[in-house]
C-alpha positions in Angstrom: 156.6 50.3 -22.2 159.1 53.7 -21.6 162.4 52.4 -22.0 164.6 53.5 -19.3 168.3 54.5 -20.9 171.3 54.9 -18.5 174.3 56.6 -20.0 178.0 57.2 -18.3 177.7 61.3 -17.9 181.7 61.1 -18.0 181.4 58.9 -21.6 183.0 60.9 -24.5 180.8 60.6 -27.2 182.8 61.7 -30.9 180.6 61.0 -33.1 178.0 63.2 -31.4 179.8 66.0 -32.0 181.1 65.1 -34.9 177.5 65.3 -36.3 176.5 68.3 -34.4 179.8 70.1 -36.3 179.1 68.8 -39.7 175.0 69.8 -39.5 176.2 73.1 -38.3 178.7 74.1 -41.3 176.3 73.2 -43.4 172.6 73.7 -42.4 173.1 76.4 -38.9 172.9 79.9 -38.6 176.1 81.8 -40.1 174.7 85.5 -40.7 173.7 87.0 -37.1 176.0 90.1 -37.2 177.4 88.9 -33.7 179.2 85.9 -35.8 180.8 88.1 -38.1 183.8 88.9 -35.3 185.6 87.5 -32.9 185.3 90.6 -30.5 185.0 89.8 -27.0 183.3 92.6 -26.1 180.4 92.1 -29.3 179.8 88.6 -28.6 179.3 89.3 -24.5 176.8 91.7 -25.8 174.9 89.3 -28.1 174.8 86.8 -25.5 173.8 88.6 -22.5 170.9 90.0 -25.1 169.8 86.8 -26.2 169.2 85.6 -22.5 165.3 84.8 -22.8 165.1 86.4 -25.9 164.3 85.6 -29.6 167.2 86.8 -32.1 164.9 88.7 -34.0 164.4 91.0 -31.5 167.6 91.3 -29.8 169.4 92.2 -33.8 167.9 95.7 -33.8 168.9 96.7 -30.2 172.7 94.7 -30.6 172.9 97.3 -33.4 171.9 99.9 -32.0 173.7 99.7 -28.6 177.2 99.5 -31.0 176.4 102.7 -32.5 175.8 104.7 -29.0 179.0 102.4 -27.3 180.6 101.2 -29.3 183.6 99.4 -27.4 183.7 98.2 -23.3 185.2 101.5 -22.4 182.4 104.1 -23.9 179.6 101.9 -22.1 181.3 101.5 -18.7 181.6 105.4 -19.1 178.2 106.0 -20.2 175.3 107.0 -17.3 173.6 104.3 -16.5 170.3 105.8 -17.3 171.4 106.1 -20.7 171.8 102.7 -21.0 168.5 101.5 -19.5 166.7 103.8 -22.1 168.8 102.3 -24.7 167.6 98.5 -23.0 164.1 99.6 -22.6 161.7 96.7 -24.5 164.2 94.1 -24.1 162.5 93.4 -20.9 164.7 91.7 -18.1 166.0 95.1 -16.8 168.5 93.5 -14.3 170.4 92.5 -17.4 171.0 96.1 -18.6 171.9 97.0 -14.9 174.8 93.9 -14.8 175.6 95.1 -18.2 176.8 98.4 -17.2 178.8 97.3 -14.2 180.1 94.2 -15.7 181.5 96.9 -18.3 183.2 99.0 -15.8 184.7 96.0 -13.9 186.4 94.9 -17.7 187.7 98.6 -17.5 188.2 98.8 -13.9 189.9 95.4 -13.0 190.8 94.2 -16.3 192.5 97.1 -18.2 189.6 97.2 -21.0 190.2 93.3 -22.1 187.9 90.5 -21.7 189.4 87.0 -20.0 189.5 83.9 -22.0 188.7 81.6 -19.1 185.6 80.5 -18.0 186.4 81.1 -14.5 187.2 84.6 -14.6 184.3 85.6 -16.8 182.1 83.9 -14.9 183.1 86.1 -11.8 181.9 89.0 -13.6 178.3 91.1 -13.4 175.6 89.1 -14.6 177.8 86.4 -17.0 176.8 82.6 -15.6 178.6 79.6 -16.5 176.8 78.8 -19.6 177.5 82.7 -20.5 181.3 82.1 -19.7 181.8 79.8 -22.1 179.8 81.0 -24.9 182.0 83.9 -24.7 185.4 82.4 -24.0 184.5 80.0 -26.8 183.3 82.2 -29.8 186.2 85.2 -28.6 189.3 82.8 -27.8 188.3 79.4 -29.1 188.1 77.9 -25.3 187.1 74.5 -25.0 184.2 75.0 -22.4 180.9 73.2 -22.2 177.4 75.5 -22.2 174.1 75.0 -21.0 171.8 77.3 -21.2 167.8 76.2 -22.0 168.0 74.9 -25.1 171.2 72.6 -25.0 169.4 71.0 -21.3 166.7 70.3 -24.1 168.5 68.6 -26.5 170.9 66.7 -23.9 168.0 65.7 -22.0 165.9 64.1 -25.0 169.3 62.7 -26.8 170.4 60.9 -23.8 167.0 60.4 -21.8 167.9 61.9 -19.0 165.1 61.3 -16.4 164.2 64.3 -13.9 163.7 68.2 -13.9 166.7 69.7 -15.5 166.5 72.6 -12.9 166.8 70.1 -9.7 170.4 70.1 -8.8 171.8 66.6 -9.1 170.1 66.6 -12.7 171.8 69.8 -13.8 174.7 68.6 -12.4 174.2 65.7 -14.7 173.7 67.6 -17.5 177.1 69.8 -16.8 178.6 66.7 -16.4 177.1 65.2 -19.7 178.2 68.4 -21.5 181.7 68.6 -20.7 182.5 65.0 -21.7 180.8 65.4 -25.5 183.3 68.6 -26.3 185.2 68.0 -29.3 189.1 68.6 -29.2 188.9 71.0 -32.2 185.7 73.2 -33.8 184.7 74.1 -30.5 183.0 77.5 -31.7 181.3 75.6 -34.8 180.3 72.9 -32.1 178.8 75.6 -29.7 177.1 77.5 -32.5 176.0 74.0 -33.2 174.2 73.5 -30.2 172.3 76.6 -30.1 171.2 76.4 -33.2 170.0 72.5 -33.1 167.9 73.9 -29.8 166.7 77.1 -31.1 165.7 75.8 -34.5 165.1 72.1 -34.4 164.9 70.4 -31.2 162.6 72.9 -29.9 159.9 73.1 -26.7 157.3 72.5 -28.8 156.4 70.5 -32.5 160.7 69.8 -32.3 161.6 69.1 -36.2 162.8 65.6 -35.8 162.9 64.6 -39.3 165.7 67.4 -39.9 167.9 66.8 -37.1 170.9 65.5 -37.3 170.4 63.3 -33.7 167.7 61.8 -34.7 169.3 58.4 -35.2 170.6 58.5 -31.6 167.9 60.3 -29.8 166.3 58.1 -27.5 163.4 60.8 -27.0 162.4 60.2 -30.7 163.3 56.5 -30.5 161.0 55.7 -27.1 158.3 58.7 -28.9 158.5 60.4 -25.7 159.7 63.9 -27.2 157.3 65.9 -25.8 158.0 64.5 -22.2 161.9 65.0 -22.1 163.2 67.2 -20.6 160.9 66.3 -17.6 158.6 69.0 -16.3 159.2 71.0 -12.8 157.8 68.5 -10.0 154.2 70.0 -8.6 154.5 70.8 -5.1 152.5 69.2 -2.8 150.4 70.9 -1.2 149.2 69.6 2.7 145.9 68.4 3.4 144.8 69.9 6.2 142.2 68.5 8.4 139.6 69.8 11.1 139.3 67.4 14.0 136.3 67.9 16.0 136.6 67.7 20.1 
């Protein structure tokens, strides 16, 4: 029988990220070239580049967009046809597009400088919530909660939560959920953390469960229901339609 696990979404959890911090420093990634600073304008790049796409291809283009612009000011400059030749392969064009005008609104409206809070960011060209705080927390060491793909994954199996992450009141769930497990301090080792236990461990499919650092508390791998959490989109229903004869 499933067992069906209620948790307070407001609950502050410490020794969740506690765990998630101390796996991190010792067993996460710590070489992608976009952790070797704390520029804002590098690490925006990164993460708009990894949006639906695997580190191993996004390296190669991060590198090579630096060398053609390489600070906010040269790519808000630059045509933007340059910079969708430069994109081309990445695939998602609409990302390259908010790219270049999210560069000239930094120059534009912000003198050059990236903001530290979530809000601002968020207001910018194609940078979301989850985006927002990936930046203001690896840049300025902001204590803001992501969710992107693979942290909904791991929240959702961790803490069996029931429903379609990409239904409303479950995502606001999971926002919820997020915020209240932020640690006080380590919040970039503790974001890095997150993405790295989704993208390398707790993934889609065949999730590593015997090297994660959750698995004690995971009430996905408890219940054995990894592979149904998170919950699949609902299939529409589609209406019967019948022929009445007169």
């Amino acid at each position: 029988m499933k067992r069906v696990v209620e948790h307070s979404i407001t609950q502050h959890d410490p020794d969740f990220s506690k765990a998630l911090i101390a796996w991190q420093k010792q067993h996460g990634r710590h070489q992608l070239p976009w952790q070797q600073t704390r520029d804002a304008y590098r690490i925006w790049l990164s993460e708009i580049m990894l949006q639906q796409t695997q580190v191993t291809t996004v390296i190669p283009y991060y590198h090579r967009f630096l060398q053609h612009f390489p600070h906010v000011q040269s790519l808000a400059a630059a045509p933007v046809d340059q910079v969708m030749s430069l994109w081309a392969g990445l695939g998602y064009y609409t990302r390259a597009r908010n790219l270049h005008r999210c560069a000239q609104a930094i120059v534009q409206q912000h003198a050059g400088v990236f903001p530290a809070d979530v809000e601002s960011l968020s207001a910018l060209p194609g940078i979301g919530l989850s985006t927002a705080a990936a930046i203001a927390a690896f840049a300025y060491g902001t204590r803001a909660a992501i969710l992107d793909g693979n942290v909904k994954r791991v929240l959702c199996r961790v803490f069996g939560v029931e429903g379609f992450p990409g239904q409303l009141a479950v995502e606001r769930q999971l926002w919820q959920l997020a915020a209240g497990l932020l640690p006080k301090r380590d919040i970039e080792a503790y974001t890095q953390g997150l993405m790295d236990l989704g993208a390398t461990v707790c993934t889609r499919t065949r999730p590593r469960c015997e090297a994660c650092p959750m698995q004690a508390r995971c009430v996905a791998y408890e219940t054995s229901r990894t592979s149904e959490l998170p919950m699949r989109r609902p299939k529409k229903v589609t209406p019967e339609k019948r022929s009445v004869m007169l």
